[in-house]
LUMNU-164619 format. One record per residue (C-alpha): residue number from 1; residue in one letter; chain; x, y, z. Coordinates in Angstrom, 1 decimal, decimal comma, always signed. Layout:
# residues N
NUM	A	A	X	Y	Z;
...
# end
This chain:
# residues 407
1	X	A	+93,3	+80,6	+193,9;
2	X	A	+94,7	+83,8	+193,1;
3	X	A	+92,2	+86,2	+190,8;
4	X	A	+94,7	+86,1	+187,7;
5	X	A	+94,1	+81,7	+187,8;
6	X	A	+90,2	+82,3	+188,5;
7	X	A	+87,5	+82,8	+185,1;
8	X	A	+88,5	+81,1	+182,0;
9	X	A	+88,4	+82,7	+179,0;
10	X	A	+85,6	+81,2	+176,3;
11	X	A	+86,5	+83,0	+173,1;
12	X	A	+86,6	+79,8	+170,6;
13	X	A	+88,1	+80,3	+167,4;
14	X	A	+89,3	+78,4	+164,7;
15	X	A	+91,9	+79,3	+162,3;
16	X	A	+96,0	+79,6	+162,2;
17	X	A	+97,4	+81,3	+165,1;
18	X	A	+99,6	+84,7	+165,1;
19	X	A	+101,0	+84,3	+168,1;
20	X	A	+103,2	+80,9	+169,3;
21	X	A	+104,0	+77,9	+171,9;
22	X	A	+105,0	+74,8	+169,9;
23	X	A	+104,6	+71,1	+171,2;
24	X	A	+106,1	+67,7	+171,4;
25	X	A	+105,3	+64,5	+173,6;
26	X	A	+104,6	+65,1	+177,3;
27	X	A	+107,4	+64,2	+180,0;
28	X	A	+107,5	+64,8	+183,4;
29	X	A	+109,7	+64,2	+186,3;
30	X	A	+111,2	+65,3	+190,2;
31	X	A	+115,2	+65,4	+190,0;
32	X	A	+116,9	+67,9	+191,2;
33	X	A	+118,9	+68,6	+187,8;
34	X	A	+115,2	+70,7	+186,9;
35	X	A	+114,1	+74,0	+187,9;
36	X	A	+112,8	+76,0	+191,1;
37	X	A	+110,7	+74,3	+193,9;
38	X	A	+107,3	+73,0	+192,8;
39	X	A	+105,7	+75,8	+195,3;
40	X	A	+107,4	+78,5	+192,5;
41	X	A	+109,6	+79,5	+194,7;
42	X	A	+113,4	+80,8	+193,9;
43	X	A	+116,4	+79,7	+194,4;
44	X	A	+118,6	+81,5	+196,0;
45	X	A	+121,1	+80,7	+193,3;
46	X	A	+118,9	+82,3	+190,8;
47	X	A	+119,2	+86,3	+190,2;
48	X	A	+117,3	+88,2	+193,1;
49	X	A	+115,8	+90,5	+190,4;
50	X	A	+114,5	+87,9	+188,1;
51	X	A	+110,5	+87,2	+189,2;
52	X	A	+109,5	+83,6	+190,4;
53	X	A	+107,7	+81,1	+188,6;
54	X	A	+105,0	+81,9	+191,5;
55	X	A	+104,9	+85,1	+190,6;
56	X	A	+104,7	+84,3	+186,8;
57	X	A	+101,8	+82,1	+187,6;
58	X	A	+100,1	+84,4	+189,6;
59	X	A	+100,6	+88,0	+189,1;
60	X	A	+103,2	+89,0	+186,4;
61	X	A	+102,1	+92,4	+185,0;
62	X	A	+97,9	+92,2	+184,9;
63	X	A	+97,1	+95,4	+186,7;
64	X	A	+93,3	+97,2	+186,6;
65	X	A	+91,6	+98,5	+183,8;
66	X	A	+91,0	+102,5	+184,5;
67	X	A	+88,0	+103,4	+186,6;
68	X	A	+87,1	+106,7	+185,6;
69	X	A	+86,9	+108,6	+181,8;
70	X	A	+85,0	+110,6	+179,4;
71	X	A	+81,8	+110,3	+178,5;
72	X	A	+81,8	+109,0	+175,0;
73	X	A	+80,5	+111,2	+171,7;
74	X	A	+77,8	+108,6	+169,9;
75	X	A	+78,4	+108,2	+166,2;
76	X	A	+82,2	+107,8	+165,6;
77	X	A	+83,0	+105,7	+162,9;
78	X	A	+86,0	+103,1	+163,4;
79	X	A	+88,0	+101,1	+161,5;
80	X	A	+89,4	+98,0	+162,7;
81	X	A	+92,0	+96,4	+160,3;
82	X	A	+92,6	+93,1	+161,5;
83	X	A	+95,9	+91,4	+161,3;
84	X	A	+94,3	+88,3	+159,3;
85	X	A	+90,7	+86,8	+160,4;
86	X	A	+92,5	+83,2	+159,7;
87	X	A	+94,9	+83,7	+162,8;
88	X	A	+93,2	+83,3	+165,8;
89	X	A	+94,7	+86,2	+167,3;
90	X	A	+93,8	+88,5	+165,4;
91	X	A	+89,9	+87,1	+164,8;
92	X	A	+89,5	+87,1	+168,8;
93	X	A	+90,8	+90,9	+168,8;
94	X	A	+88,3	+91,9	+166,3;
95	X	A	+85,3	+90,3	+167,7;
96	X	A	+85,9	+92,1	+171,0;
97	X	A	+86,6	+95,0	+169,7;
98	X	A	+83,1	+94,9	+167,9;
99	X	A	+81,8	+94,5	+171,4;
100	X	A	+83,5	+97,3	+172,6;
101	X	A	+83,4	+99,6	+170,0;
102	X	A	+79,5	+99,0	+169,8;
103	X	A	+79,2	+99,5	+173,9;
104	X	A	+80,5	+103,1	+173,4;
105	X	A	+77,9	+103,4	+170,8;
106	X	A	+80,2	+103,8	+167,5;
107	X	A	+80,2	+102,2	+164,4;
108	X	A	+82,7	+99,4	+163,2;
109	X	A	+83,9	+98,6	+160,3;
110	X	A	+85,8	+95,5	+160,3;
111	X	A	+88,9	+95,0	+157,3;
112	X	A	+90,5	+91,8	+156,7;
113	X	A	+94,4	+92,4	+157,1;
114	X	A	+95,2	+89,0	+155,6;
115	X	A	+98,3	+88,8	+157,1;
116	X	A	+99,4	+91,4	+154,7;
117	X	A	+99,0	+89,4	+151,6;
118	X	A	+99,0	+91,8	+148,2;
119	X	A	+99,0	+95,1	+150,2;
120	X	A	+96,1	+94,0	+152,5;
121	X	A	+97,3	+96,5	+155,0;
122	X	A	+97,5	+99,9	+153,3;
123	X	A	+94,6	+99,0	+151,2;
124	X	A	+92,3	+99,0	+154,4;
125	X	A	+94,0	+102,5	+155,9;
126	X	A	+93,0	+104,0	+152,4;
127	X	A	+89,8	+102,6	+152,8;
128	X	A	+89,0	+104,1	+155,9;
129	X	A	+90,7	+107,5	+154,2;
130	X	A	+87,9	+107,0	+151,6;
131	X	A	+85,5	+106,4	+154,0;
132	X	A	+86,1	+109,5	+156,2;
133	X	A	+86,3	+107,3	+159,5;
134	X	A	+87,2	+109,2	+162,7;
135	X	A	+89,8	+106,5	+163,4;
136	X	A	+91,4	+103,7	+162,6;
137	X	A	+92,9	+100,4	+164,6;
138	X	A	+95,5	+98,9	+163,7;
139	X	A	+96,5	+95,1	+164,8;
140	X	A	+100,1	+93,7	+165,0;
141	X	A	+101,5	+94,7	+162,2;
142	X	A	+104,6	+97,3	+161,9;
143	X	A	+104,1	+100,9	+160,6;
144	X	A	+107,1	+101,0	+158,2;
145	X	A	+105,7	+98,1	+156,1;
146	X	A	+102,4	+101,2	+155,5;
147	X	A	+104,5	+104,5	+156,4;
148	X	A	+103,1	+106,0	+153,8;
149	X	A	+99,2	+105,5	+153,9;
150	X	A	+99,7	+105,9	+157,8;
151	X	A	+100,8	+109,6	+156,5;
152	X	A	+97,9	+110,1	+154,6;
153	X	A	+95,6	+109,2	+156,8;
154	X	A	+97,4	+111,5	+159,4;
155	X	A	+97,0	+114,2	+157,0;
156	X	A	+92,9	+113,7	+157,0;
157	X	A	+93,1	+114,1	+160,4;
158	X	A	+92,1	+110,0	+161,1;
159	X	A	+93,0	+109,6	+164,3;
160	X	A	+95,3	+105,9	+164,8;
161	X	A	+95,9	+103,3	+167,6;
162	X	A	+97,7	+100,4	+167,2;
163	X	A	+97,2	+97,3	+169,2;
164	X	A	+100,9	+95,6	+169,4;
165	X	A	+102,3	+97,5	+166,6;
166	X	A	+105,3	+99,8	+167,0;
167	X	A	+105,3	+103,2	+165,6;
168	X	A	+107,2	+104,4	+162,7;
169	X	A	+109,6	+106,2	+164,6;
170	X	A	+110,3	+103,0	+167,2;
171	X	A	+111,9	+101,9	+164,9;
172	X	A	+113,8	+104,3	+163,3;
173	X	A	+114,4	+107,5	+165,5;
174	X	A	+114,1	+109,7	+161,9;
175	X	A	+110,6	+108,3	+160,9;
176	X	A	+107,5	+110,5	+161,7;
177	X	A	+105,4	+109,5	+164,9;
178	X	A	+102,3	+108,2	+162,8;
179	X	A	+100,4	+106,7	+165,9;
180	X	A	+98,6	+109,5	+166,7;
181	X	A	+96,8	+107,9	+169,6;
182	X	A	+99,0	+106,2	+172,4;
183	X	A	+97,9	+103,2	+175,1;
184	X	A	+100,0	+102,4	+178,3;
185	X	A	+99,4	+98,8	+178,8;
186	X	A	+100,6	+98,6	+181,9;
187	X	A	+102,4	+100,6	+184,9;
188	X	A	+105,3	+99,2	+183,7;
189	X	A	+105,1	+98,5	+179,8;
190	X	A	+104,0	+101,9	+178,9;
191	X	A	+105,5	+101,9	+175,6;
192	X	A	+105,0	+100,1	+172,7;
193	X	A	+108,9	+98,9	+172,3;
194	X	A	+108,6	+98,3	+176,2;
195	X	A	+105,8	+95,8	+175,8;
196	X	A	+107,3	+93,7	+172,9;
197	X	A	+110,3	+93,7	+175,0;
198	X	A	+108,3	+92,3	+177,8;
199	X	A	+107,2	+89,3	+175,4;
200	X	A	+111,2	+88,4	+175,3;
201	X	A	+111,6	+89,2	+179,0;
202	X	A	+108,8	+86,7	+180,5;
203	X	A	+110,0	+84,2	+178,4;
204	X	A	+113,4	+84,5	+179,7;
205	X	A	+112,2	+85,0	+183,5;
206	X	A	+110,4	+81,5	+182,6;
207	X	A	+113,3	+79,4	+181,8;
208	X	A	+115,8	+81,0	+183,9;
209	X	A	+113,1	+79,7	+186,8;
210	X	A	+112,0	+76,3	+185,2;
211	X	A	+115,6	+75,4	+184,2;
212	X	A	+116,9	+76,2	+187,7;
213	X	A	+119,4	+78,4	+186,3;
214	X	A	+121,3	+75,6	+183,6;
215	X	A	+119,3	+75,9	+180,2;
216	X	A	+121,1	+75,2	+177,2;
217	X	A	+118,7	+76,8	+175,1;
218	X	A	+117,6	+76,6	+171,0;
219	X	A	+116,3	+80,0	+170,4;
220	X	A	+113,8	+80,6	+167,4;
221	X	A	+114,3	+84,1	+167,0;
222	X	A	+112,5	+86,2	+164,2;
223	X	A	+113,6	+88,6	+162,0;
224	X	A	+112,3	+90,9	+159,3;
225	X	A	+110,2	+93,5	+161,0;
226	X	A	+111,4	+95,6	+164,4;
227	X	A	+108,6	+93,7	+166,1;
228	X	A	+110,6	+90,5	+166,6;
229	X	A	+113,8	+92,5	+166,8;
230	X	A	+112,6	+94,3	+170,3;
231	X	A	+111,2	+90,8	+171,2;
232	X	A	+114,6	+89,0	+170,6;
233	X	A	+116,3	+92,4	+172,6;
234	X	A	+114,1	+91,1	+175,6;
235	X	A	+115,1	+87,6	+175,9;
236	X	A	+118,4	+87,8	+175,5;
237	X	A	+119,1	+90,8	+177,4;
238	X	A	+117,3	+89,0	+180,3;
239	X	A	+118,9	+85,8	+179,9;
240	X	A	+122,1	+87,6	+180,6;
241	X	A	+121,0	+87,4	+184,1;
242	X	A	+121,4	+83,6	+184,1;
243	X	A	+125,4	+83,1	+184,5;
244	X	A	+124,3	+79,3	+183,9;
245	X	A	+121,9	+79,5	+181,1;
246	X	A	+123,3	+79,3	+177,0;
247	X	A	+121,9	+79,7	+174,0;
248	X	A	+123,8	+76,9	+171,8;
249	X	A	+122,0	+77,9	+169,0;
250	X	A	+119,9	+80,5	+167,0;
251	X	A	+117,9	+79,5	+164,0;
252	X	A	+116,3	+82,6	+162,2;
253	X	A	+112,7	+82,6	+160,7;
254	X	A	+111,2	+85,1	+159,0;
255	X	A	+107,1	+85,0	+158,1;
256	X	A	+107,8	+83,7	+154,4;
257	X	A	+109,1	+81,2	+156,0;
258	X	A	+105,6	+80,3	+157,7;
259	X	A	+105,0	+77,1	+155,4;
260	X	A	+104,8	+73,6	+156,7;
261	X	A	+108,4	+71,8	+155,8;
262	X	A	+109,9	+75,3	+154,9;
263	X	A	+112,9	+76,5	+155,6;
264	X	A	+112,5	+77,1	+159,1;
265	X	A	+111,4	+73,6	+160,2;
266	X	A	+114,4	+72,3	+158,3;
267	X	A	+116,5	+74,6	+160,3;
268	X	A	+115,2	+74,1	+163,5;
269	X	A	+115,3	+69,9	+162,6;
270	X	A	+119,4	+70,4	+161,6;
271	X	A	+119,7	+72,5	+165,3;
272	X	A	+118,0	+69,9	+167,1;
273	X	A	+120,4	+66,9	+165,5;
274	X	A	+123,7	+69,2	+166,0;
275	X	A	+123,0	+70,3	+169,6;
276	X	A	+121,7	+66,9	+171,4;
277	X	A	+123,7	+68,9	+174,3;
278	X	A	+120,0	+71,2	+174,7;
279	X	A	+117,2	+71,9	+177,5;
280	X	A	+115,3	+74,0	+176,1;
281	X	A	+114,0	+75,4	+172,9;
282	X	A	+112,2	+78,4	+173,0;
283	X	A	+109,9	+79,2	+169,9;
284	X	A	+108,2	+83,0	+170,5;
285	X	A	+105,1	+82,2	+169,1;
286	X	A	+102,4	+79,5	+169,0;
287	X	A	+102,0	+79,3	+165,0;
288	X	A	+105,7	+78,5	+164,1;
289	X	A	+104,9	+75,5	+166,3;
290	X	A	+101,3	+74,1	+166,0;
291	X	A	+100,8	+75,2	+162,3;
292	X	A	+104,1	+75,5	+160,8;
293	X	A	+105,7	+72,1	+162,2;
294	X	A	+108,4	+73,1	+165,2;
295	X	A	+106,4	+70,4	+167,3;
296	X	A	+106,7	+68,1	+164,5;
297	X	A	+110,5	+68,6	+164,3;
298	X	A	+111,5	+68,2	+168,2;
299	X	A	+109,7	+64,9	+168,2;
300	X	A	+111,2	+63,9	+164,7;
301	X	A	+114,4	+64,7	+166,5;
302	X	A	+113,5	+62,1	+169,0;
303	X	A	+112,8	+64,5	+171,9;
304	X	A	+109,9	+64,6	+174,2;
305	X	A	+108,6	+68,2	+175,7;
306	X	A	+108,5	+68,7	+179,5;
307	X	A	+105,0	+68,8	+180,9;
308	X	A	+102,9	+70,6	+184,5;
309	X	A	+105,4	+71,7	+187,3;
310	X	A	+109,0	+71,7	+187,5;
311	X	A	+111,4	+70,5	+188,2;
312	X	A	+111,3	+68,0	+185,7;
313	X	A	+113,7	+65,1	+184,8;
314	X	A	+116,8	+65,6	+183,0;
315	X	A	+114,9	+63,1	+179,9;
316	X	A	+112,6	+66,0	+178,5;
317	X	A	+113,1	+69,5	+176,6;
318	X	A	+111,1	+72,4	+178,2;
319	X	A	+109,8	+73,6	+175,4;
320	X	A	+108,5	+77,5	+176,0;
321	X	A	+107,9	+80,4	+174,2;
322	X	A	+104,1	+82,0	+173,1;
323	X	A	+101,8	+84,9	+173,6;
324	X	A	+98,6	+83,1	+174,1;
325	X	A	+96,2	+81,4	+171,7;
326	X	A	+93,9	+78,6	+172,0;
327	X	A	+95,6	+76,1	+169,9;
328	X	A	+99,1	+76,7	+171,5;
329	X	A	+97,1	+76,2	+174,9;
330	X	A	+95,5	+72,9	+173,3;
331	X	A	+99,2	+71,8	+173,1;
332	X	A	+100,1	+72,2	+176,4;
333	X	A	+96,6	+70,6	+177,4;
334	X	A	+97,9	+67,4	+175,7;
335	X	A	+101,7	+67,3	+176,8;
336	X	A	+102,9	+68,5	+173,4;
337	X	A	+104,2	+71,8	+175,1;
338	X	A	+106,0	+73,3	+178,7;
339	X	A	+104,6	+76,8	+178,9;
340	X	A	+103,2	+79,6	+176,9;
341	X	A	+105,0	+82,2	+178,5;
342	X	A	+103,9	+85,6	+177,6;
343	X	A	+100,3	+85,5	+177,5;
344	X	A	+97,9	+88,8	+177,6;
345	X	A	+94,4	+88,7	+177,4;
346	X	A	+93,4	+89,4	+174,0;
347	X	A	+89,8	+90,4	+174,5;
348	X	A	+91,2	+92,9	+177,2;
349	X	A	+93,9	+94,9	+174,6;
350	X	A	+91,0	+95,6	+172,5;
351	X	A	+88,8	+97,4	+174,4;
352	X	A	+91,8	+99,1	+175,9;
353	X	A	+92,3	+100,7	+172,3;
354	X	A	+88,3	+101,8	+172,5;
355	X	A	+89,1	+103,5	+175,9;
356	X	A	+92,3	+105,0	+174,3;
357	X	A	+90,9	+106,6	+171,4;
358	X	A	+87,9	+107,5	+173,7;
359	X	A	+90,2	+109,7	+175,7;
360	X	A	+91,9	+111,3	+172,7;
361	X	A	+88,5	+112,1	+170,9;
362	X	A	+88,2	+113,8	+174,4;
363	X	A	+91,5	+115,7	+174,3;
364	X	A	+92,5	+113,8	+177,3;
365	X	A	+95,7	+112,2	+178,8;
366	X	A	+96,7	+108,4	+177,6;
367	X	A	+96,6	+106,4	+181,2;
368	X	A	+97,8	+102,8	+181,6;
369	X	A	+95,0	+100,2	+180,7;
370	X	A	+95,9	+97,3	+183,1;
371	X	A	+97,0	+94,9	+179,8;
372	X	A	+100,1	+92,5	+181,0;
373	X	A	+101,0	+89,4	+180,9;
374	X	A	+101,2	+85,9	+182,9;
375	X	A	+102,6	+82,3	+182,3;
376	X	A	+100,4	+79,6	+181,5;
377	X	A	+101,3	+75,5	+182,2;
378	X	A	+99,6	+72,2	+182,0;
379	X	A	+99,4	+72,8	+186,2;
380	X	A	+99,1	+76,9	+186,0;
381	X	A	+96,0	+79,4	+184,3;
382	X	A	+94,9	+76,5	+181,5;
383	X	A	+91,9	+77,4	+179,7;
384	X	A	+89,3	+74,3	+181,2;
385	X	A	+87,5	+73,9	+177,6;
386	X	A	+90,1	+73,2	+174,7;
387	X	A	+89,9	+75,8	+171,8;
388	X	A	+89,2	+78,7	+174,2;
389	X	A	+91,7	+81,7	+175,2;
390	X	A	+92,6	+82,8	+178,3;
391	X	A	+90,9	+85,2	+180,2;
392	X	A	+91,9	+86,8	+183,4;
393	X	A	+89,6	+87,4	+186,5;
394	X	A	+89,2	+90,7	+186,0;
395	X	A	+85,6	+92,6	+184,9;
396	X	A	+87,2	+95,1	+182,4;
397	X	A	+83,8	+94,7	+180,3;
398	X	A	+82,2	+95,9	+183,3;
399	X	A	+84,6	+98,7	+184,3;
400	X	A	+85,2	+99,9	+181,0;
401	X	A	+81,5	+100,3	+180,6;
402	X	A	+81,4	+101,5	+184,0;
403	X	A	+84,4	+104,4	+183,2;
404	X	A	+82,2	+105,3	+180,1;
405	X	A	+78,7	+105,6	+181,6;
406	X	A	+77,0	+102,8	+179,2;
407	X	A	+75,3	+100,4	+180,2;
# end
């Protein structure tokens, strides 16, 4: 068993879900109309420079948390503004980050995001501006919806990470740089428009392998925030690798329309009836499908969701797409869903930001914090226990404690 399949993560939490997966009824098969060999192995049809499922499964971009740093000044005050304690995302972010941030031996202050609702967002950043913290975390959400409390808070001289959020001027080259604190995930996603890319990418890496080269492919693809745009960018700029693989449709969602029996389940239900012609349906994260109803709609549509290994049989929809929570892994668990496709360890990104804003408290360089991201299956890197996250077998706890001389 390779060290990315080994511990499992046990971070339990109930709630909604940021991220996504989606689900329907399990199906499973051997024809040769499927995907790559069941070892994970390519094709030598498939593109040379697209990675194998294998290699999905087993490696994808988890590197090693750093091994060396600063020793920590005691007493720093943070605030953590989560992206809504309902979502399990975002609750399983915050209660490692208390772990981390307390390890170093600062304070935390934990804000409710709420998804944004009534101004959540900049409320909290002008909290902590109240509140004189050193610095501020931010969680998933995109600086130009709070551009201007960001630019207060700048002014006070509050230092700011952002877990998974782009930076004012990602998205538009004329906007200020308001992250004032940056964090490589990875030797190769370095930057934050680089890593939501990647979300897209592994997603497209995934069906390009599972499909064999021939999906026919429903994409979900969000708008309404750069976010989703850079994660759209990824797929299908990957997918262009695939001379055989199609996307026959693309239904738009935005998050008002993140109600059960909105408009996006009624879109998604029309796709599904007009285009009886697709393999795949690719949904980017796990609460448009368990909470919102997109597993609903594929089986009202009289489709079943392919489930373990390919290849599978040409009866079932491989239904992929997510960045790893426990309720889209409870989907797969039960045959409702393919493959969660873009998962990183959530626990791990947040003490990542600790280490970060260690290192700029410090006036040291930004290094790369060993954060990436695998593909999880009923057969490949499934939580053992339902309702628990995924964890990688890596001791970043350890090391990071290690790299700031706690104990």
């Amino acid at each position: 068993m390779s060290r990315i399949n080994g511990r499992r993560g046990a971070i339990s939490l109930m709630g909604l879900g940021l991220a996504l997966t989606l689900g329907l009824s399990a199906c499973g098969g051997s024809d040769s109309s499927g995907a790559a060999a069941p070892d994970g192995t390519q094709s030598a049809a498939l593109p040379a420079d697209v990675p194998t499922l294998e290699t999905l499964w087993t490696k994808g971009t988890i590197g090693e948390p750093p091994t060396s740093g600063p020793a920590p000044e005691a007493g720093k005050s943070i605030y953590w503004i989560s992206c809504g304690q309902q979502a399990p995302d975002c609750a399983a972010k915050s209660e490692a980050g208390k772990a981390a941030v307390e390890a170093i031996g600062w304070k935390f202050n934990l804000i409710d995001g709420n998804l944004g609702t009534a101004g959540a967002y900049a409320d909290g950043i002008r909290q902590a501006i109240a509140a004189k913290a050193d610095a501020i975390v931010l969680d998933a959400f995109p600086c130009s919806s709070v551009q201007q409390p960001l630019e207060e808070a700048k002014a006070a001289g509050i230092k700011v990470v952002g877990m998974e959020n782009l930076d004012c001027v990602d998205a538009d080259p004329s906007a200020p740089k308001l992250l004032t604190v940056d964090m490589p995930y990875n030797e190769t996603d370095t930057t934050q428009p680089e890593y939501w890319a990647a979300f897209g990418r592994f997603a497209a890496d995934y069906i390009i392998g599972a499909s064999e080269g021939k999906a026919k492919i429903i994409f979900n693809a969000g708008e309404g925030d750069p976010q989703k745009e850079f994660l759209n960018n990824g797929f299908t700029e990957e997918l262009k690798k695939c001379s055989g693989c199609e996307i026959v449709d693309t239904v738009k969602f935005t998050n008002s329309d993140s109600v059960p029996n909105g408009p996006w389940v009624n879109a998604l239900r029309a796709s599904l009836l007009r285009h009886p012609e697709a393999t795949a349906v690719m949904i980017p994260f796990e609460f448009f499908a368990v909470t919102v109803g997109g597993a609903q709609a594929i089986t009202d549509a009289g489709r079943k969701i392919c489930s373990g290994t390919p290849p599978f049989s040409s009866d079932c929809v491989i239904g992929f797409g997510g960045v790893g929570s426990s309720d889209g892994f409870d989907f797969i668990r039960d045959g409702k869903w393919t493959a969660s496709t873009s998962v990183r360890p959530n626990a791990w990104v947040a003490w990542a930001a600790v280490d970060s804003l260690n290192r700029a408290f410090e006036g040291e360089p930004a290094v790369p914090q060993g954060v990436g991201m695998i593909t999880i299956d009923k057969d490949h890197n499934l939580p053992a226990e339902p309702g628990s996250n995924w964890e990688p077998d890596v001791d970043y706890v350890s090391a990071y404690k290690s790299a700031w001389g706690v104990s």
